[in-house]
Residue, then its C-alpha position, 0 to 999 in steps of 0.5 A: x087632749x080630746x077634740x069631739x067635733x068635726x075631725x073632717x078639719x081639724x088635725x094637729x102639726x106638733x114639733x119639739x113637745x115636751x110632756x112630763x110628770x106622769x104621776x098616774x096612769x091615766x097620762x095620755x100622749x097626744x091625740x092624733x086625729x086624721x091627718x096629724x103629724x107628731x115629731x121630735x118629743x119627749x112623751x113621759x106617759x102612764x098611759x096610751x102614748x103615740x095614739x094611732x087611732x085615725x088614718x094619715x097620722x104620722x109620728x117619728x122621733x119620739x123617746x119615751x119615758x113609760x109608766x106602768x099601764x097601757x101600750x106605748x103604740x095604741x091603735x085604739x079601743x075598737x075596731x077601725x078601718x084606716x090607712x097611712x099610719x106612720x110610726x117612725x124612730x122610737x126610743x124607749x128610755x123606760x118602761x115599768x110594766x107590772x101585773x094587772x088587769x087583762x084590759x090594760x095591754x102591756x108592751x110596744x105595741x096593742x090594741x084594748x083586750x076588749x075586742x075579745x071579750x064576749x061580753x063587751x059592747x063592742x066587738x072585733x070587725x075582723x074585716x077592718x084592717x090598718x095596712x102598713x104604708x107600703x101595703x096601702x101604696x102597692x094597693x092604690x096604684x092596682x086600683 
């Protein structure tokens, strides 16, 4: 699911999804985009599962059946700036990483290797940051 427009006014509020049938690595979880909510699925994902790529995204109650590539929590293929990303109460049923590729992260939680590779087209932004909620609140109310 990729929405290419206006992300100013669309986000998605999804409740007691069921995705199944990862037959390849390329089954992405759902898009979060800016301020999205997710709760209460089944993701069986070959591929990056909770996306948390836009700020105010907040997922939870999630059980995951897991293939063999990418992250389950991805933050994204380049470097971002964003705020209030919520991840809460995940359950991993399985998971089956195997040997491959440097680019394709495996485990809980990652980012593309390719932030450090000197060749890519884009580079890491050591200045962008995704501070945890409770970091992002004490910081509002110093401002």
């Amino acid at each position: 699911m990729d929405f290419y427009g206006d992300l100013d006014n669309f986000h998605i509020d999804v409740a007691n999804y069921k995705q199944v049938g990862s037959f390849y690595t390329q089954t992405d979880g759902l898009q979060m985009y800016p301020s999205s909510h997710v709760r209460d699925v089944f993701y069986h994902s070959g591929d990056d599962t909770i996306k948390t790529y836009y700020s105010n995204v907040r997922a939870e109650r999630i059980v995951v059946w897991k293939t063999n590539n990418a992250p389950i929590i991805q933050m994204g293929w380049y470097s971002r700036n964003i705020t209030n990303v919520s991840v809460d109460r995940v359950d991993v049923i399985h998971t089956r990483y195997i040997s491959g590729s440097e680019y394709y992260p495996r485990g809980l939680v990652g980012s593309s290797a390719y932030y450090l590779d000197s060749s890519a087209t884009n580079t890491a932004n050591v200045s962008n940051t995704i501070p945890s909620p409770t970091s992002a609140r004490k910081a509002s109310r110093r401002l």
